[in-house]
N, C-alpha and C positions, 0 to 999 in steps of 0.2 A: 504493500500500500504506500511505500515511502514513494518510487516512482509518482505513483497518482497526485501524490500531493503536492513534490513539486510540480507538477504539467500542470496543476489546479495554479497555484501559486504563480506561472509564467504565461495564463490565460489571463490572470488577474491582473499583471502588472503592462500588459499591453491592450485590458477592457475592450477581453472579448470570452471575457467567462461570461455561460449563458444561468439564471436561475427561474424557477418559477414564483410566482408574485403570488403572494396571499392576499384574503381579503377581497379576492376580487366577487361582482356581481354587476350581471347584464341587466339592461335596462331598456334594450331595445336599441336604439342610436344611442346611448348613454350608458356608462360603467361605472360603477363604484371601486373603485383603490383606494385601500386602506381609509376607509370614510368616507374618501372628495369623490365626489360626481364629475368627471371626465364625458367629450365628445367622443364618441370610441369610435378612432380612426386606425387602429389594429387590425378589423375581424374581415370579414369577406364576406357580411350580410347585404350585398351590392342593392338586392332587388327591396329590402328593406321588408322582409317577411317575420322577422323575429317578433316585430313588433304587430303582428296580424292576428289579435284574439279572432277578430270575425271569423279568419279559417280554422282556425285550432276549434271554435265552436261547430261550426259544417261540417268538418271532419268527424268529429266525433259524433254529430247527430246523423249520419250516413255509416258511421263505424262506432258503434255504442259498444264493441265488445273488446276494440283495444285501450279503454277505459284504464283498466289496469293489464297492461301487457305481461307478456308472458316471454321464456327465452325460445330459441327452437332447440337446443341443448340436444344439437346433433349438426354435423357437416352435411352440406350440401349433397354430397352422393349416396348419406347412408337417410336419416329419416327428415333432414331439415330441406328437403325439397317440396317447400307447403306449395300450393299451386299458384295461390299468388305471385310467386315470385315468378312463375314460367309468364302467367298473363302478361306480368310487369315488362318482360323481354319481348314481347311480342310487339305490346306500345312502344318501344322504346326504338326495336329496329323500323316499324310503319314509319314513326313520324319521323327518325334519321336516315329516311328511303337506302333499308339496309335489309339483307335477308335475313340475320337475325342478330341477336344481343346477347349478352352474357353478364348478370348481377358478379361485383365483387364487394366484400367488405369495407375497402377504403380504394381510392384513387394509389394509395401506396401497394397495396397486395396486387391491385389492377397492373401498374408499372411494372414491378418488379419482376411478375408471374410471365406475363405474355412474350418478352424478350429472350427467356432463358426458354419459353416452351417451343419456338419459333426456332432458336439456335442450335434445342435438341435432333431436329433435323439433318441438321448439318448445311455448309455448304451457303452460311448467311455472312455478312459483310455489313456491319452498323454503320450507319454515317450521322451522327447527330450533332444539333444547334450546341452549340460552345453552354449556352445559358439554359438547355434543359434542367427539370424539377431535377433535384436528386434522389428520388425515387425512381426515375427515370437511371441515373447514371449506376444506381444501386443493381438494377434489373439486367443490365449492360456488364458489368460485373460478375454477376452470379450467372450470367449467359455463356460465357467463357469463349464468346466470338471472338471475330477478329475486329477491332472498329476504330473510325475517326472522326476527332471533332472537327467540323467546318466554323469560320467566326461566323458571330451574330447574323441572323438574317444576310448573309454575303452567297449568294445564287453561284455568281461566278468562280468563287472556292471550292463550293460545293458541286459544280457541274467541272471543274476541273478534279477533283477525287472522286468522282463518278465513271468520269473518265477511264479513270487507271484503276477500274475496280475487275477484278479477273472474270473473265465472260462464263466461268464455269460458278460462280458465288450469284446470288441473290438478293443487291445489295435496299436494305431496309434503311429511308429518311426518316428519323425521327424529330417531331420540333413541336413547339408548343405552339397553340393559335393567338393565345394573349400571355405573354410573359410577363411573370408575378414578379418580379423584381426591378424590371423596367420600363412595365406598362407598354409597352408594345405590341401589335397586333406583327403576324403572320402574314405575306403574302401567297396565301394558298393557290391563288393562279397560277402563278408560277411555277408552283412545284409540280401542279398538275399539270402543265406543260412539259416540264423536264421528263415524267412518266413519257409521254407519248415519242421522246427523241431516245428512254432508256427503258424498256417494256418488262425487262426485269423485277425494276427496280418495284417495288411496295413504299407506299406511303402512312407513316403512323404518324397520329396528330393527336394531344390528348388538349382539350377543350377544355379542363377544369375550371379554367378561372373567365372562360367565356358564356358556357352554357348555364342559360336562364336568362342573361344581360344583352346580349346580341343575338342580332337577326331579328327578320321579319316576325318569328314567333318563337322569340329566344331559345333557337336550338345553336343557336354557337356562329363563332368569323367562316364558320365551314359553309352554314346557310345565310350568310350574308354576303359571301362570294359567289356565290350558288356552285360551287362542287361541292356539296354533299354525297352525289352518288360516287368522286370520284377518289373519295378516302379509300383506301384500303381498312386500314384502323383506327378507331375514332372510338377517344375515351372519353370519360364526363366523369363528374365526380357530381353527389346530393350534399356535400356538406360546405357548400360556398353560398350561392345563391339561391340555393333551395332549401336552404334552412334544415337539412337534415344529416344522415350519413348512410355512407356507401357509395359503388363505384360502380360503370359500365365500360363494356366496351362491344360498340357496333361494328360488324364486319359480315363476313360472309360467313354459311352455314359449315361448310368445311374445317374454319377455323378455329368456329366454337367447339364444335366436336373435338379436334386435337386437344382446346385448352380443358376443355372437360379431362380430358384423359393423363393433360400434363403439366397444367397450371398448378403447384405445389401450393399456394397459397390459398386456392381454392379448392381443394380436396383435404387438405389438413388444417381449416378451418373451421368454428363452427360457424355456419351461418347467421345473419342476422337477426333480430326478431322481425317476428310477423309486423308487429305495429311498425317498427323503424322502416319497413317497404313500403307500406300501405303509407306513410304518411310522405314517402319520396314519390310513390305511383300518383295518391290525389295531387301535388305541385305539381311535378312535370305535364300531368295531364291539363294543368291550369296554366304553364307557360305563354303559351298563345292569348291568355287573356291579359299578361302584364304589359299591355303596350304603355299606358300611361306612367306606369315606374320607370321603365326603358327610356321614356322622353325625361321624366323627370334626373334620372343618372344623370345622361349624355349632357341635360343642360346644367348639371349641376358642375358636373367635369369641365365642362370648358369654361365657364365663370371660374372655376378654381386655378385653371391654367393660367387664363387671361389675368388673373392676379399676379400670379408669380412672376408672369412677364414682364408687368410692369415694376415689382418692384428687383426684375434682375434678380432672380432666386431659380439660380443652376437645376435642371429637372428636364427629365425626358419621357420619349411616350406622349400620346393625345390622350388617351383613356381616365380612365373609373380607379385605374391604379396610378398614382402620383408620387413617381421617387424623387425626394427632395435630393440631393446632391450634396454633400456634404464635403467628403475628403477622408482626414483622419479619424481613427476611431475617437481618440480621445473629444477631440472637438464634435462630433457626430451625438457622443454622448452628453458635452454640454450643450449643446444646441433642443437634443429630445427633453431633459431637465427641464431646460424654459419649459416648452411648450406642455409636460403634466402641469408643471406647478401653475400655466396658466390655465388648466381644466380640459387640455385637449392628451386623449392615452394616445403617445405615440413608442414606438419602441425602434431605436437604434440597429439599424442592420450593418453588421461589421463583418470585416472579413475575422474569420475563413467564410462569413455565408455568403460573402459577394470577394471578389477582388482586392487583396492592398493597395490601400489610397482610392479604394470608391464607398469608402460608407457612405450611408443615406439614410434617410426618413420614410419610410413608406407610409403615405396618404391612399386609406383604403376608405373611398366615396362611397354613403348608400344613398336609394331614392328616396328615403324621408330628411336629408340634410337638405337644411336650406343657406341662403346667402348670412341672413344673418347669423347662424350658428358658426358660421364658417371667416367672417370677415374678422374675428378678434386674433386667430392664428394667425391671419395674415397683417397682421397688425405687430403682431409680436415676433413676427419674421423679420419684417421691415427693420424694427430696432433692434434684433439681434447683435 
């Protein structure tokens, strides 16, 4: 344990030891830390659902039996395959014009599983975004493939190590459609173009932090591009803007079978409960009705850009996700400081989770913030 303590100690003294915060409680747009009422510009409640008693009442008056839930206190392939959860795949692949779908327990089990089940194969070649989840890089890992990262969003890196990808391998793009630490969308066109010049190649795309918030009927930058049909693999995640938890992934019928047989994460899981589906199946089945949260986001995000702009406050991305720019940890850390103690929770993202010399603030928008909740930060930015 001596080891551990020093690496504790040299996490410390360059403020990038991570801890858990006590005290805390949600409040909808609003948290409680250690007493004070904070804006909570931490969570990833985009669509602004937390704070939705009216659906948690409909829900329950259409489902009075998940009242008090229950576990399935079995894996999916042995008794925890209630049927619910097949219906839920059936919605899920229809409306991401997909042949079918695959429930996982988190976006993390989703990532990790599909990568190493795909590489069991043999004969796969990874190419993925420099700034994928690490969950994503976790899965890449325990795949035991051959792979390489191309920089951020750069087409031409990436269609140059496409290139030189050996004609007998089947090489798999992986990339995220909104990236969570840069706020960045995806140009999915493009990549589906690169398919058509490399017919090999498979494209995997995980939506986490897009699906419920974009698109026509918040199914993701996949349906706001309109290649939907041309994903190959297409994840989501319930526990961002759909206020719940668990994970999918849309693809074709073939490859659900393989994961059925090889996805370790979902075979040596137990399943979710009944209610925690049932309450991801009623949202997703309601995304198409959140257009007015959708307008209310997008307007709330770019009044919060247009702020920064003006006061010269380093940040990148157009979106819902707002990385403030920082620099060093240390200063990244004074800087978040102000902004609790002036009632807004933000929290310090340091390397190792980002790059040395990029820490930032990450500003996570939902649709119930308005201007004025939001102009005192930027006030306290200003005189930073």
């Amino acid at each position: 344990m001596y080891r551990v303590s020093q690496e504790l100690e040299y996490l410390d003294s360059i403020q990038a030891s991570r801890s858990l915060e006590r005290h805390y409680e949600s409040y909808g747009k609003y948290c409680s830390v250690k007493g004070q009422l904070r804006l909570n510009l931490s969570g990833n409640d985009y669509l602004g659902l937390v704070e939705r008693e009216d659906l948690r009442r409909e829900f329950l008056s259409l489902y009075p039996v998940y009242a008090v839930p229950h576990g399935s206190t079995s894996s999916r392939l042995l008794l925890g395959n209630y049927s619910l959860a097949s219906l839920f795949e059936e919605e899920i692949a229809r409306a991401l014009r997909k042949e079918s779908a695959l429930l996982f327990n988190s976006g993390y089990h989703a990532n990790t599983a599909i990568l190493s089940a795909l590489s069991s194969l043999g004969g796969v070649h990874i190419l993925a975004d420099k700034l994928v989840h690490a969950s994503i890089i976790d899965g890449i890992r325990l795949s035991e493939a051959s792979f390489e990262r191309f920089r951020h969003n750069d087409w031409v890196h990436l269609e140059r190590l496409l290139s030189r990808v050996d004609g007998t391998k089947t090489p798999i793009v992986v990339v995220e459609s909104l990236y969570s630490m840069d706020g960045d969308k995806t140009d999915l066109r493009t990549l589906v173009a690169l398919k058509e010049k490399y017919p090999q190649m498979l494209l995997y795309v995980d939506e986490a932090h897009a699906i419920g918030a974009v698109g026509k009927h918040g199914y993701g930058v996949a349906e706001e591009q309109d290649v939907l049909e041309d994903i190959d693999i297409l994840v989501g995640t319930f526990g961002k803007a759909l206020n719940s938890m668990g994970a999918y992934v849309a693809t074709c019928t073939a490859l659900k079978r393989w994961l059925i047989n090889k996805a370790r994460s979902l075979i040596f899981s137990t399943m979710l409960p009944e209610a925690t589906t049932a309450w991801s199946r009623f949202l997703f089945n309601r995304l198409p009705t959140f257009v007015e949260e959708r307008k209310k986001l997008n307007s709330i995000a770019q009044s919060v850009h247009t702020w920064l702009k003006e006061i010269d406050c380093a940040t990148i991305g157009n979106s819902y996700i707002v990385p403030l720019l920082i620099g060093g940890n240390e200063e990244c850390c004074r800087v978040a400081t102000i902004l609790q103690e002036g009632g807004f929770e933000v929290r310090p993202i340091r390397y190792p989770t980002v790059p040395q010399g990029t820490a930032r603030i990450r500003l996570s928008l939902t649709a119930t913030m308005r201007e004025e909740d939001l102009l005192p930060l930027i006030d306290l930015l200003r005189r930073r």
